[in-house]
C-alpha positions in Angstrom: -25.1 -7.7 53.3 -26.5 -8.0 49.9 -24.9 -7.6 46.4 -27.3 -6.4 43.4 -26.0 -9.4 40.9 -22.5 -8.7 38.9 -21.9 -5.5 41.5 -18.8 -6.5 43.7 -19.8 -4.2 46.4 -23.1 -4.2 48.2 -26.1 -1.7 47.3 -28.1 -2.4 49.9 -27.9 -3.8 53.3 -29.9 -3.8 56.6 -29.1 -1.4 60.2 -27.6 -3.2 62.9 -30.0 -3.9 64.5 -31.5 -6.0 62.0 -28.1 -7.7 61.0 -29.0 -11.1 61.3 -32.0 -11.2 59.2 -31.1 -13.6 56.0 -33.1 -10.8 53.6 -33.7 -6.9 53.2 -35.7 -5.4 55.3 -36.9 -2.7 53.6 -38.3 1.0 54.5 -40.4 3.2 52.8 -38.3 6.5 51.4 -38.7 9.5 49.4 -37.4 9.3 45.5 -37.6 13.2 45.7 -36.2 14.0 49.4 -38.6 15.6 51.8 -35.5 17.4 52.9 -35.2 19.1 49.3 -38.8 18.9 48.3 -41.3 19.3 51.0 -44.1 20.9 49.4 -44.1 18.4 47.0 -43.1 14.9 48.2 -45.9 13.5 49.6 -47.2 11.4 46.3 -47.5 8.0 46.1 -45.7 7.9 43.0 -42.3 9.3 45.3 -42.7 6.5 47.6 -40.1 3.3 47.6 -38.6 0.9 49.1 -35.5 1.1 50.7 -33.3 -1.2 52.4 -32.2 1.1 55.8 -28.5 1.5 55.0 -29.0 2.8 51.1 -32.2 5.4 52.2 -29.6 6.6 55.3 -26.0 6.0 54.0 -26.4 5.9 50.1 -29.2 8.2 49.4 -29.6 10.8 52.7 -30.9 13.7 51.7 -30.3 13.6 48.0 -33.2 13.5 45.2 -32.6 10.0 43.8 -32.0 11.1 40.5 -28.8 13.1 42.2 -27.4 9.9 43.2 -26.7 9.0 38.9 -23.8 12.3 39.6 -21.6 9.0 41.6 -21.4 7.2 38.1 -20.4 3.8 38.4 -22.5 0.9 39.2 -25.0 3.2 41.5 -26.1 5.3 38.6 -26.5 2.2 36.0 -29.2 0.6 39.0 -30.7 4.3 39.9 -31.4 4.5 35.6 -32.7 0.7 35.9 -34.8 1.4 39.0 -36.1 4.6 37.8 -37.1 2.9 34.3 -39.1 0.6 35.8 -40.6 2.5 37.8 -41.9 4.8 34.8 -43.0 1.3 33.2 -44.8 0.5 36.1 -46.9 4.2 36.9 -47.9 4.0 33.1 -49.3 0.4 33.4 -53.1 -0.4 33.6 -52.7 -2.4 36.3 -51.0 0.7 38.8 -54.1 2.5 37.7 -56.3 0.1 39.1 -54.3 -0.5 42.3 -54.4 3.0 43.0 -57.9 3.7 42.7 -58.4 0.9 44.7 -56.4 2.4 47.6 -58.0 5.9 46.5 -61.8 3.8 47.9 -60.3 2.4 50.9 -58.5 5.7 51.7 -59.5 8.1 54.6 -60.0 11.8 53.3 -60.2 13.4 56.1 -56.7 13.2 57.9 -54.8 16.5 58.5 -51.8 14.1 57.2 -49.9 14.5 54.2 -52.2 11.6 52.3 -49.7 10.0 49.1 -53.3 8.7 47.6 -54.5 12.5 47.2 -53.5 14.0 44.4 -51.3 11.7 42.8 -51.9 10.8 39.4 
Protein backbone atom coordinates (compact mmCIF):
# COMPACT_ATOMS: atom_id res chain seq x y z
CA UNK A 1 0.00 0.00 0.00
CA UNK A 2 0.86 3.58 -0.43
CA UNK A 3 0.42 6.59 1.98
CA UNK A 4 -0.04 10.20 0.35
CA UNK A 5 2.88 11.94 2.71
CA UNK A 6 1.78 13.07 6.45
CA UNK A 7 -1.69 10.86 5.84
CA UNK A 8 -1.53 7.79 8.34
CA UNK A 9 -3.81 5.82 6.32
CA UNK A 10 -3.32 4.88 2.63
CA UNK A 11 -5.17 6.88 -0.30
CA UNK A 12 -4.31 4.73 -2.81
CA UNK A 13 -3.30 1.27 -3.33
CA UNK A 14 -3.23 -1.39 -6.11
CA UNK A 15 -6.06 -4.68 -6.72
CA UNK A 16 -4.80 -7.91 -5.68
CA UNK A 17 -3.81 -8.96 -8.35
CA UNK A 18 -1.23 -6.46 -8.68
CA UNK A 19 -0.17 -6.59 -4.93
CA UNK A 20 3.35 -7.18 -5.35
CA UNK A 21 4.20 -4.39 -7.63
CA UNK A 22 6.60 -1.91 -5.51
CA UNK A 23 4.48 1.35 -7.19
CA UNK A 24 0.88 2.38 -8.28
CA UNK A 25 -0.47 1.11 -11.04
CA UNK A 26 -2.67 3.36 -12.16
CA UNK A 27 -6.10 3.32 -14.28
CA UNK A 28 -7.74 5.77 -16.21
CA UNK A 29 -11.27 7.06 -14.31
CA UNK A 30 -13.94 9.48 -14.63
CA UNK A 31 -13.63 12.93 -12.36
CA UNK A 32 -17.38 13.30 -13.15
CA UNK A 33 -18.82 9.55 -13.00
CA UNK A 34 -20.05 7.99 -16.20
CA UNK A 35 -22.58 6.43 -13.83
CA UNK A 36 -23.97 10.04 -12.88
CA UNK A 37 -22.94 11.85 -15.98
CA UNK A 38 -23.11 9.93 -19.17
CA UNK A 39 -23.98 12.43 -21.58
CA UNK A 40 -21.35 14.39 -20.54
CA UNK A 41 -18.27 12.47 -19.39
CA UNK A 42 -16.40 11.70 -22.19
CA UNK A 43 -13.85 14.86 -22.20
CA UNK A 44 -10.46 14.63 -21.93
CA UNK A 45 -10.40 17.19 -19.33
CA UNK A 46 -12.68 14.33 -16.97
CA UNK A 47 -10.08 11.79 -17.54
CA UNK A 48 -7.39 10.75 -14.52
CA UNK A 49 -5.46 8.59 -13.14
CA UNK A 50 -6.43 6.32 -10.60
CA UNK A 51 -4.72 3.83 -8.57
CA UNK A 52 -7.51 0.60 -8.84
CA UNK A 53 -8.56 0.48 -5.22
CA UNK A 54 -9.31 4.53 -4.87
CA UNK A 55 -11.41 4.67 -8.56
CA UNK A 56 -13.33 1.16 -7.18
CA UNK A 57 -13.32 1.48 -3.24
CA UNK A 58 -12.75 5.31 -2.54
CA UNK A 59 -14.43 7.01 -5.41
CA UNK A 60 -17.18 4.27 -7.06
CA UNK A 61 -19.67 5.96 -8.51
CA UNK A 62 -19.41 9.32 -6.94
CA UNK A 63 -18.53 12.72 -8.91
CA UNK A 64 -15.03 13.37 -7.41
CA UNK A 65 -15.90 16.58 -6.19
CA UNK A 66 -18.68 14.44 -3.88
CA UNK A 67 -15.85 12.72 -2.27
CA UNK A 68 -14.79 16.52 -0.34
CA UNK A 69 -18.55 15.59 1.65
CA UNK A 70 -15.94 12.63 3.72
CA UNK A 71 -13.98 15.70 5.16
CA UNK A 72 -10.84 14.69 6.55
CA UNK A 73 -7.63 14.06 4.85
CA UNK A 74 -9.66 12.77 1.52
CA UNK A 75 -11.21 16.12 0.92
CA UNK A 76 -7.92 18.36 1.69
CA UNK A 77 -6.09 15.87 -1.47
CA UNK A 78 -9.46 15.92 -3.63
CA UNK A 79 -9.12 20.22 -3.21
CA UNK A 80 -5.25 19.72 -3.94
CA UNK A 81 -5.75 17.41 -6.90
CA UNK A 82 -8.58 19.36 -8.28
CA UNK A 83 -6.37 22.70 -8.05
CA UNK A 84 -3.87 21.40 -9.95
CA UNK A 85 -5.70 20.14 -12.19
CA UNK A 86 -7.37 23.66 -13.03
CA UNK A 87 -3.58 24.97 -13.09
CA UNK A 88 -2.76 22.59 -15.41
CA UNK A 89 -6.07 22.86 -18.26
CA UNK A 90 -5.33 26.69 -18.09
CA UNK A 91 -1.52 26.20 -18.95
CA UNK A 92 -0.08 26.91 -22.54
CA UNK A 93 1.53 23.88 -22.51
CA UNK A 94 -1.96 21.51 -22.06
CA UNK A 95 -3.07 23.59 -25.00
CA UNK A 96 -0.44 22.46 -27.15
CA UNK A 97 -0.48 18.78 -25.99
CA UNK A 98 -3.99 18.70 -26.81
CA UNK A 99 -3.94 19.92 -30.14
CA UNK A 100 -1.35 17.70 -30.72
CA UNK A 101 -3.37 14.64 -29.88
CA UNK A 102 -6.46 16.55 -31.61
CA UNK A 103 -3.83 15.92 -35.33
CA UNK A 104 -3.00 12.52 -34.47
CA UNK A 105 -6.59 11.73 -33.45
CA UNK A 106 -9.03 9.47 -35.55
CA UNK A 107 -12.40 11.33 -36.33
CA UNK A 108 -14.21 8.96 -37.45
CA UNK A 109 -14.89 6.31 -34.70
CA UNK A 110 -18.52 5.71 -33.51
CA UNK A 111 -16.63 5.95 -29.90
CA UNK A 112 -17.04 8.33 -27.43
CA UNK A 113 -13.62 10.39 -28.59
CA UNK A 114 -12.22 12.60 -25.14
CA UNK A 115 -10.21 14.72 -27.91
CA UNK A 116 -13.58 15.95 -29.57
CA UNK A 117 -14.98 18.63 -28.08
CA UNK A 118 -13.10 19.28 -25.23
CA UNK A 119 -11.72 22.56 -24.73
Amino acid sequence: MFHVEGTELPLCWNSPKNWEFAYIKYEWGHVMSRNQNAASCHSLENLGLYSARCNQHIQTSLDVPELMQYGGIIAQRVSIVLTNRRKLFASQAWQEAVSALREISPNNSSKPNPLRGSA
